[in-house]
DRENTORKOL-3810 file (N, C-alpha, C; in nm, 4 decimals):
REM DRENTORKOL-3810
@n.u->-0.0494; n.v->3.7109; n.w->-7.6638; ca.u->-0.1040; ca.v->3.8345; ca.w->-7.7108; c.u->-0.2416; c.v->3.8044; c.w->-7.7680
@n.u->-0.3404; n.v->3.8547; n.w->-7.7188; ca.u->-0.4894; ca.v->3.8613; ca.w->-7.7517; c.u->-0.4706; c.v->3.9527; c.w->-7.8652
@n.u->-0.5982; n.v->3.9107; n.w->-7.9837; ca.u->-0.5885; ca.v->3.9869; ca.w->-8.0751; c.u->-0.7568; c.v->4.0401; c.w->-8.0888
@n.u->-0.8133; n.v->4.1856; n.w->-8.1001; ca.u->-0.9504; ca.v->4.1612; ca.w->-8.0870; c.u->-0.9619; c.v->4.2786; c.w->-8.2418
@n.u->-1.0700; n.v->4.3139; n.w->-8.2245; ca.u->-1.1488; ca.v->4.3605; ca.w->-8.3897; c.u->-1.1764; c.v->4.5022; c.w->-8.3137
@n.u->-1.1071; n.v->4.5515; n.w->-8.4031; ca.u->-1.0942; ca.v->4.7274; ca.w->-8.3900; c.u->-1.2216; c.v->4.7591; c.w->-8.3905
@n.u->-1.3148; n.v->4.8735; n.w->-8.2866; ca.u->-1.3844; ca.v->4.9640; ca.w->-8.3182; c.u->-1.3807; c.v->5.0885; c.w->-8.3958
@n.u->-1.4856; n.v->5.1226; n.w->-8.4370; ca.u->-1.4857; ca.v->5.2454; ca.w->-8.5240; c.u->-1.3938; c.v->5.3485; c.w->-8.4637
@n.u->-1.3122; n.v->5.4236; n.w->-8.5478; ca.u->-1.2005; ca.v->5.4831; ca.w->-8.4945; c.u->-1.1203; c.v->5.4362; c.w->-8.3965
@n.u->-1.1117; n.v->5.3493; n.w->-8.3749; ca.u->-1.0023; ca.v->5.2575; ca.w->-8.2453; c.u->-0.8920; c.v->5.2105; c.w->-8.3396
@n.u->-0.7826; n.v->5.1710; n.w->-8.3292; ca.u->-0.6715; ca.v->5.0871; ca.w->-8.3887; c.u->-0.6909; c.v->4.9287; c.w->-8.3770
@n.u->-0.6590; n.v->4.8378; n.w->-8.4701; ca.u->-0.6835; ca.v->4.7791; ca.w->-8.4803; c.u->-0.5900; c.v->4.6697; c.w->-8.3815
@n.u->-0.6230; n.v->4.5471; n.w->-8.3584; ca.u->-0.5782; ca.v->4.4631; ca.w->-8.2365; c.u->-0.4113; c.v->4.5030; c.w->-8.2488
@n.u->-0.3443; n.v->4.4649; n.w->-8.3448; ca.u->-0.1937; ca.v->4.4917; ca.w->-8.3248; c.u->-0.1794; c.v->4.6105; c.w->-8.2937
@n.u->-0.2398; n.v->4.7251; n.w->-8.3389; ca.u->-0.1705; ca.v->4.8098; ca.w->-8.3092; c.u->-0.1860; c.v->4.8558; c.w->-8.1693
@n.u->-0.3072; n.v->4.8579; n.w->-8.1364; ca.u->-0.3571; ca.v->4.8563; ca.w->-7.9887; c.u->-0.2517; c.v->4.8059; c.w->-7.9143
@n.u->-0.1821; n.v->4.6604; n.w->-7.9151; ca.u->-0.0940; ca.v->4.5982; ca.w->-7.8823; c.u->-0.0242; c.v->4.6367; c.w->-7.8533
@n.u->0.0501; n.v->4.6942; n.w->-7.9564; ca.u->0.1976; ca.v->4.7802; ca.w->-7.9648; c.u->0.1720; c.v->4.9332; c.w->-7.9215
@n.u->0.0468; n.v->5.0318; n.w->-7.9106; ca.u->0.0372; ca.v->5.0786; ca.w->-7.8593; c.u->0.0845; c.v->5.0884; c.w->-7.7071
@n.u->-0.0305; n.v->4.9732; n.w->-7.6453; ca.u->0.0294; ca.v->4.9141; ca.w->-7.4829; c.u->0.1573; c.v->4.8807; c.w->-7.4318
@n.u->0.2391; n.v->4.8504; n.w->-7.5173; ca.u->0.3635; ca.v->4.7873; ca.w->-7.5130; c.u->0.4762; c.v->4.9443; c.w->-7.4962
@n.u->0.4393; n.v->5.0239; n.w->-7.5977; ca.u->0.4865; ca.v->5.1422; ca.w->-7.6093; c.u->0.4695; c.v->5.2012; c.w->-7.4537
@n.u->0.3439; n.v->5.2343; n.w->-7.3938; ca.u->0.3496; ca.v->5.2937; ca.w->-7.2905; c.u->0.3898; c.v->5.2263; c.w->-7.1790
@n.u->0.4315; n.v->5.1150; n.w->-7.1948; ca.u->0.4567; ca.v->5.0181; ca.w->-7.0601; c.u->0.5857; c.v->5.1019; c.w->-7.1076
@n.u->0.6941; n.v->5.0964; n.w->-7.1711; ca.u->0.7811; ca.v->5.0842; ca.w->-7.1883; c.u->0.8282; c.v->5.2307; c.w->-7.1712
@n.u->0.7784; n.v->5.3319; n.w->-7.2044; ca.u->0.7572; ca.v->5.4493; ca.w->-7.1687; c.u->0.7550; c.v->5.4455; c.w->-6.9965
@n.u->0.7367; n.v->5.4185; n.w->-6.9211; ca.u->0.7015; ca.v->5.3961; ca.w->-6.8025; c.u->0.8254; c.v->5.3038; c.w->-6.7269
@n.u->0.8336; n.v->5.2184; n.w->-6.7866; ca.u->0.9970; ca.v->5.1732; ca.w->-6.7376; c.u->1.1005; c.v->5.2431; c.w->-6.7477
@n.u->1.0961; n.v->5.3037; n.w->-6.8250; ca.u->1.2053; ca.v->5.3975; ca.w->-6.9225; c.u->1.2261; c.v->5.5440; c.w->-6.7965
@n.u->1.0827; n.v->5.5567; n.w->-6.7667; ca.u->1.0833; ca.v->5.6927; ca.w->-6.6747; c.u->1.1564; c.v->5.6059; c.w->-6.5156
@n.u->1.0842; n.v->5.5227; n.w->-6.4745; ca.u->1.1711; ca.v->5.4322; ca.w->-6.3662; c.u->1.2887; c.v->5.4194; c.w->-6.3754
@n.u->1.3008; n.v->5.3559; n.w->-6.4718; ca.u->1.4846; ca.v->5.3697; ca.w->-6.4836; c.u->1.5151; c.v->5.4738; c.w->-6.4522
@n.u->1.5273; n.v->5.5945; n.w->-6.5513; ca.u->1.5590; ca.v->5.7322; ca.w->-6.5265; c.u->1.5611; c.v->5.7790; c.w->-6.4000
@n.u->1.4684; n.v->5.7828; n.w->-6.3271; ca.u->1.4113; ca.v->5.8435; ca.w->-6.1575; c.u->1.5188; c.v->5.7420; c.w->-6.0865
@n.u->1.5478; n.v->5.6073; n.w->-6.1154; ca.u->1.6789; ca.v->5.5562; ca.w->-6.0366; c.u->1.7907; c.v->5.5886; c.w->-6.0537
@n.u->1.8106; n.v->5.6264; n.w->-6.1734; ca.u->1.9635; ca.v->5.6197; ca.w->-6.2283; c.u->1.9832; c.v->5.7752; c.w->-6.1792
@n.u->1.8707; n.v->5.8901; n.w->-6.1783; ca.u->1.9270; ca.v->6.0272; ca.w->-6.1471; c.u->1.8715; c.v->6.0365; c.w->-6.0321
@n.u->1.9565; n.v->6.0987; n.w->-5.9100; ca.u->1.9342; ca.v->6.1029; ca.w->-5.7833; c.u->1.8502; c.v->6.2009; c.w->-5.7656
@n.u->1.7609; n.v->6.1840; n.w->-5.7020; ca.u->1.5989; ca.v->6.2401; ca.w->-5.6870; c.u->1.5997; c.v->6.3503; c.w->-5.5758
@n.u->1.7013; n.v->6.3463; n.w->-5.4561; ca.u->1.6890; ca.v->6.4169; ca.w->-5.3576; c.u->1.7821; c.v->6.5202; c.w->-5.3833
@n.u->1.7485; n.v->6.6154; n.w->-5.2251; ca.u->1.8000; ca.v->6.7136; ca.w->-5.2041; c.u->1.9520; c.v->6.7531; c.w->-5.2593
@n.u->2.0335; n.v->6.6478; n.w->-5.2454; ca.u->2.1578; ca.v->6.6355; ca.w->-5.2226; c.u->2.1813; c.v->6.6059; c.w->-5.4069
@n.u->2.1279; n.v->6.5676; n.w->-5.4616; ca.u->2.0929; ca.v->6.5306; ca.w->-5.6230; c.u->2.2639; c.v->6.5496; c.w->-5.7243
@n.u->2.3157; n.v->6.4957; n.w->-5.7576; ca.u->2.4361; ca.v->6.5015; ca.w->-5.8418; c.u->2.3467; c.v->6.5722; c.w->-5.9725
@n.u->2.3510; n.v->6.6656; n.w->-6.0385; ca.u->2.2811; ca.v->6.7125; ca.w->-6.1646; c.u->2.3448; c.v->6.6673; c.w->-6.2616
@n.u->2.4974; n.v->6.7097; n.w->-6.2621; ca.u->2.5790; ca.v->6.6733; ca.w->-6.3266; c.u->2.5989; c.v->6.5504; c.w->-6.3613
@n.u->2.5758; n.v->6.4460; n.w->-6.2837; ca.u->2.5559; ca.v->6.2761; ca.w->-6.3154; c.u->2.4253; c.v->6.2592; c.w->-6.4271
@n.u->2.3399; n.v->6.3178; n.w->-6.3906; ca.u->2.1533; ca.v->6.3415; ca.w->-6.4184; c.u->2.1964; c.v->6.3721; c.w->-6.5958
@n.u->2.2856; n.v->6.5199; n.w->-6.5486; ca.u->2.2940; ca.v->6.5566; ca.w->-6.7225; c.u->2.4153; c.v->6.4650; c.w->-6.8215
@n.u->2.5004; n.v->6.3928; n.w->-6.7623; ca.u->2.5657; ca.v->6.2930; ca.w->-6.7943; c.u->2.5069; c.v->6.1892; c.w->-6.8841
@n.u->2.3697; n.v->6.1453; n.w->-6.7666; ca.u->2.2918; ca.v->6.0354; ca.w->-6.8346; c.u->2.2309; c.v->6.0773; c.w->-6.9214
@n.u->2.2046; n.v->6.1750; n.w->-6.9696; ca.u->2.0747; ca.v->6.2289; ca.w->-7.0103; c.u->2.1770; c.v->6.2728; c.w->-7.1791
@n.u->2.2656; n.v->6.2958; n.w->-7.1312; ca.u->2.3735; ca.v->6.2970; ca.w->-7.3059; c.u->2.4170; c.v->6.1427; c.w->-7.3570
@n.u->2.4197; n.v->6.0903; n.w->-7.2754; ca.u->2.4522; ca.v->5.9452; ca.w->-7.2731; c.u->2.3479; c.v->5.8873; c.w->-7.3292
@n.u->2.1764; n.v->5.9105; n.w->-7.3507; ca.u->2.1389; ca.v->5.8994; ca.w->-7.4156; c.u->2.0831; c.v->5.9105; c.w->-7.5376
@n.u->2.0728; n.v->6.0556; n.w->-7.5110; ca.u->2.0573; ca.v->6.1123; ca.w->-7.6467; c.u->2.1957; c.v->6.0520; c.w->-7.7121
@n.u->2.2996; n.v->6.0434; n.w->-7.7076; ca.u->2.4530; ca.v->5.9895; ca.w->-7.8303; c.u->2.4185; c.v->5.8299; c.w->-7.8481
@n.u->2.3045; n.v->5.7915; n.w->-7.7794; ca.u->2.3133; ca.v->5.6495; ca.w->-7.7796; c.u->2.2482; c.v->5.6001; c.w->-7.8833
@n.u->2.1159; n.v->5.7120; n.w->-7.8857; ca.u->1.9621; ca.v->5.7231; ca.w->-7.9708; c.u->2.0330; c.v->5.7835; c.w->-8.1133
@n.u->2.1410; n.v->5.8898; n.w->-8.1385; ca.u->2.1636; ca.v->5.9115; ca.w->-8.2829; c.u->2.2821; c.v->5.7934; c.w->-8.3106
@n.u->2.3683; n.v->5.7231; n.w->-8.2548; ca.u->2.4404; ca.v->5.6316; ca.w->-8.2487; c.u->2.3453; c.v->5.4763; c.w->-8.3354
@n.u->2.2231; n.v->5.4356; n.w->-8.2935; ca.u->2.1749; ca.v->5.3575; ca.w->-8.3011; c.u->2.0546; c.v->5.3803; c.w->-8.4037
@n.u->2.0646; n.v->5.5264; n.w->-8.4689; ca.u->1.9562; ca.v->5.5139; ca.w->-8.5986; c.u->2.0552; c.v->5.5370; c.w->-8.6927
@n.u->2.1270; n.v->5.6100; n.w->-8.6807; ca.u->2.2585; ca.v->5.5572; ca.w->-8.7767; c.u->2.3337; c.v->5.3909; c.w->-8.8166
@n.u->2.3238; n.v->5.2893; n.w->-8.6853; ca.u->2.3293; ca.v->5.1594; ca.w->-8.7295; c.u->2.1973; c.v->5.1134; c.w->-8.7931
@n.u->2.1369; n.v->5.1760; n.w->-8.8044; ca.u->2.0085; ca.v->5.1318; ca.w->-8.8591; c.u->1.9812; c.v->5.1726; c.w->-8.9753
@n.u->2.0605; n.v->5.2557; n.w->-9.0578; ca.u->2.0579; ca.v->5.3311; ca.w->-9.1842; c.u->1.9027; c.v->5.4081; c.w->-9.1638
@n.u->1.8397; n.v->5.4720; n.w->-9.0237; ca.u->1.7351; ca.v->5.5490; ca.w->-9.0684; c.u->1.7459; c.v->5.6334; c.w->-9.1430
@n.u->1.6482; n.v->5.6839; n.w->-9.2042; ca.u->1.6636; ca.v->5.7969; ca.w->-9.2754; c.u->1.6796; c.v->5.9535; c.w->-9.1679
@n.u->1.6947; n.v->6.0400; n.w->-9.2269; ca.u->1.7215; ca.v->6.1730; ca.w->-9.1706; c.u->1.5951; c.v->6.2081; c.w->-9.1100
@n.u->1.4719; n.v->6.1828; n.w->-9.1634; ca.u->1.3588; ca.v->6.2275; ca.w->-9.0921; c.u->1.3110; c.v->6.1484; c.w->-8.9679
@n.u->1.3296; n.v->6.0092; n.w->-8.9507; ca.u->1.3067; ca.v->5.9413; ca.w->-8.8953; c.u->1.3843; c.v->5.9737; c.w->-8.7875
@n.u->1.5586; n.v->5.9325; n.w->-8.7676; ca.u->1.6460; ca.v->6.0219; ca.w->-8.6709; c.u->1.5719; c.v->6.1077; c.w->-8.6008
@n.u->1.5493; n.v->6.2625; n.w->-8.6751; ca.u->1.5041; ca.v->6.3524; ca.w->-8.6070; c.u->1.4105; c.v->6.3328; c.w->-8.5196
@n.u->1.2951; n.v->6.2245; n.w->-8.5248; ca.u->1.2302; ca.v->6.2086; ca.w->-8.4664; c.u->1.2498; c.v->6.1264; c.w->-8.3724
@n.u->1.3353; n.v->6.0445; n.w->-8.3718; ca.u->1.4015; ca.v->5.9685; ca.w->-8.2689; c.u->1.4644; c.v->6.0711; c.w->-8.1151
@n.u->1.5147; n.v->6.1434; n.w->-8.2327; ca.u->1.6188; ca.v->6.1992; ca.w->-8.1714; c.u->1.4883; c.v->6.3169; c.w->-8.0685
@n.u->1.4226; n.v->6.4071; n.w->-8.1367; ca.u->1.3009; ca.v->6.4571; ca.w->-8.0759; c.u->1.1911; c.v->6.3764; c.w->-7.9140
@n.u->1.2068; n.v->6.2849; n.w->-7.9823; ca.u->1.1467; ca.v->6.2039; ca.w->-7.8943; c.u->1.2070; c.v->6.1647; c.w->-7.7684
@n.u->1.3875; n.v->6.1486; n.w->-7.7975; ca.u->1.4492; ca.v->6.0935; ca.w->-7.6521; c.u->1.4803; c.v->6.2440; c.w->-7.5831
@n.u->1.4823; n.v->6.3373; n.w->-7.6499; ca.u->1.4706; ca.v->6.4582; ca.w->-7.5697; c.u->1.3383; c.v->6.5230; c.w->-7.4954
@n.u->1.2148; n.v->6.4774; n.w->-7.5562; ca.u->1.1147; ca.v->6.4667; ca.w->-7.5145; c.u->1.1129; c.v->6.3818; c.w->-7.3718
@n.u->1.1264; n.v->6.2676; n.w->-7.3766; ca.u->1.1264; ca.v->6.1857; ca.w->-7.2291; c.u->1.2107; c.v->6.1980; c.w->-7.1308
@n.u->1.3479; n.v->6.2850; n.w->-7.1655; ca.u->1.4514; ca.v->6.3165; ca.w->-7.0712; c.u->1.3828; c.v->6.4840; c.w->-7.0534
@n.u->1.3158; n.v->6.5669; n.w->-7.1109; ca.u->1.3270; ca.v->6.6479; ca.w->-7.0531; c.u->1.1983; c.v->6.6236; c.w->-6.9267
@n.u->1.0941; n.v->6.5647; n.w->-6.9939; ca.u->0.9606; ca.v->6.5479; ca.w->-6.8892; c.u->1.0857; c.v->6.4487; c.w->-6.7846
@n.u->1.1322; n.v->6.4010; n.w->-6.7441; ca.u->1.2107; ca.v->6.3268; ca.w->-6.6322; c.u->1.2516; c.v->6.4214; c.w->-6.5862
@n.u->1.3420; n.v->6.5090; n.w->-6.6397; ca.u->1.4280; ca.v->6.5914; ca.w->-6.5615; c.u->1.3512; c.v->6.6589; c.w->-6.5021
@n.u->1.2628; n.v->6.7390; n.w->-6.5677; ca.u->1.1254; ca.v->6.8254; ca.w->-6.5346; c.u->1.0820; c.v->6.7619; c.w->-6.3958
@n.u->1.0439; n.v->6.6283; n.w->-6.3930; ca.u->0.9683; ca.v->6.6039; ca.w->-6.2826; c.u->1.0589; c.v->6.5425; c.w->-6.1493
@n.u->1.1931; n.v->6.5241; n.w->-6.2373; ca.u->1.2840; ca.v->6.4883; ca.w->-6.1111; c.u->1.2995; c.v->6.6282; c.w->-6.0398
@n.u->1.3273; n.v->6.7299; n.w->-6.0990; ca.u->1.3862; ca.v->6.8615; ca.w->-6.0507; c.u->1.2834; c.v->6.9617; c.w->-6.0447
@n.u->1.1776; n.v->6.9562; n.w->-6.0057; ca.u->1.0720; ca.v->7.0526; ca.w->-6.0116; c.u->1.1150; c.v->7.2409; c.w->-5.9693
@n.u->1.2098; n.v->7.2151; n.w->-5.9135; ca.u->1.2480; ca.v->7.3172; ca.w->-5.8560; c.u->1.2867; c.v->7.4155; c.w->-5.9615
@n.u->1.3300; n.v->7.3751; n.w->-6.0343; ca.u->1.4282; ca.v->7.4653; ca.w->-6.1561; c.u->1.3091; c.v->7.5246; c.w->-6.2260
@n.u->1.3837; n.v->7.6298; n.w->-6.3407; ca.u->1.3083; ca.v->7.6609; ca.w->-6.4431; c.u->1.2803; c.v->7.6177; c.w->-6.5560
@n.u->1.4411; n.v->7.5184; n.w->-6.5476; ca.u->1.4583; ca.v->7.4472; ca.w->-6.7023; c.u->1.4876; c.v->7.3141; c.w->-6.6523
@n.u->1.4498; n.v->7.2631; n.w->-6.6002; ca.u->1.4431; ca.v->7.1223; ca.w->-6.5632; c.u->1.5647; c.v->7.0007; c.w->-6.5019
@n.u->1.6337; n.v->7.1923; n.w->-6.4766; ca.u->1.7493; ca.v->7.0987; ca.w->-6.4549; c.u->1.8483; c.v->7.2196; c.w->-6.3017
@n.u->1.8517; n.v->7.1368; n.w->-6.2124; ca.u->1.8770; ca.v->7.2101; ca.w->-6.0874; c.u->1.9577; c.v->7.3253; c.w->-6.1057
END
């Protein structure tokens, strides 16, 4: 990990870092997703919305082992609904609500 000297209004080397790291990971996260929910015509939804509860119970499951606090959760929890709905959204374009 390169570490360099923040510009004016830029984040500074770590965070930059972990910034990058964040969106890689963001990006795997959507890959996964687009494999695990069947993309075509023929599409199981019901598998799609399976996974998609399967994570969200996984994400309040795992800030609870973590003693987060309640605000933090929410935002956890905000956030994995955030990336499952833009997935579903772009797996299922067809729908209105993102989901066939």
């Amino acid at each position: 990990m390169s570490w360099t000297r923040p510009r004016d209004g830029q984040p500074d080397g770590a965070a930059a870092d972990l910034q990058a790291r964040v969106v890689v990971l963001e990006i795997v996260s959507m890959t996964a997703l687009a494999l695990a929910m069947d993309t075509s015509e023929n599409a199981d939804v019901e598998h799609a919305r399976g996974i998609a509860t399967l994570i969200q119970e996984a994400v309040r499951h795992r800030c609870d082992e973590l003693g987060m606090p309640a605000e933090a959760q929410r935002g956890a929890s905000s956030y994995a609904d955030e990336l499952l709905s833009t997935a579903l959204t772009s797996l299922f374009p067809n729908s209105s609500d993102g989901q066939h």
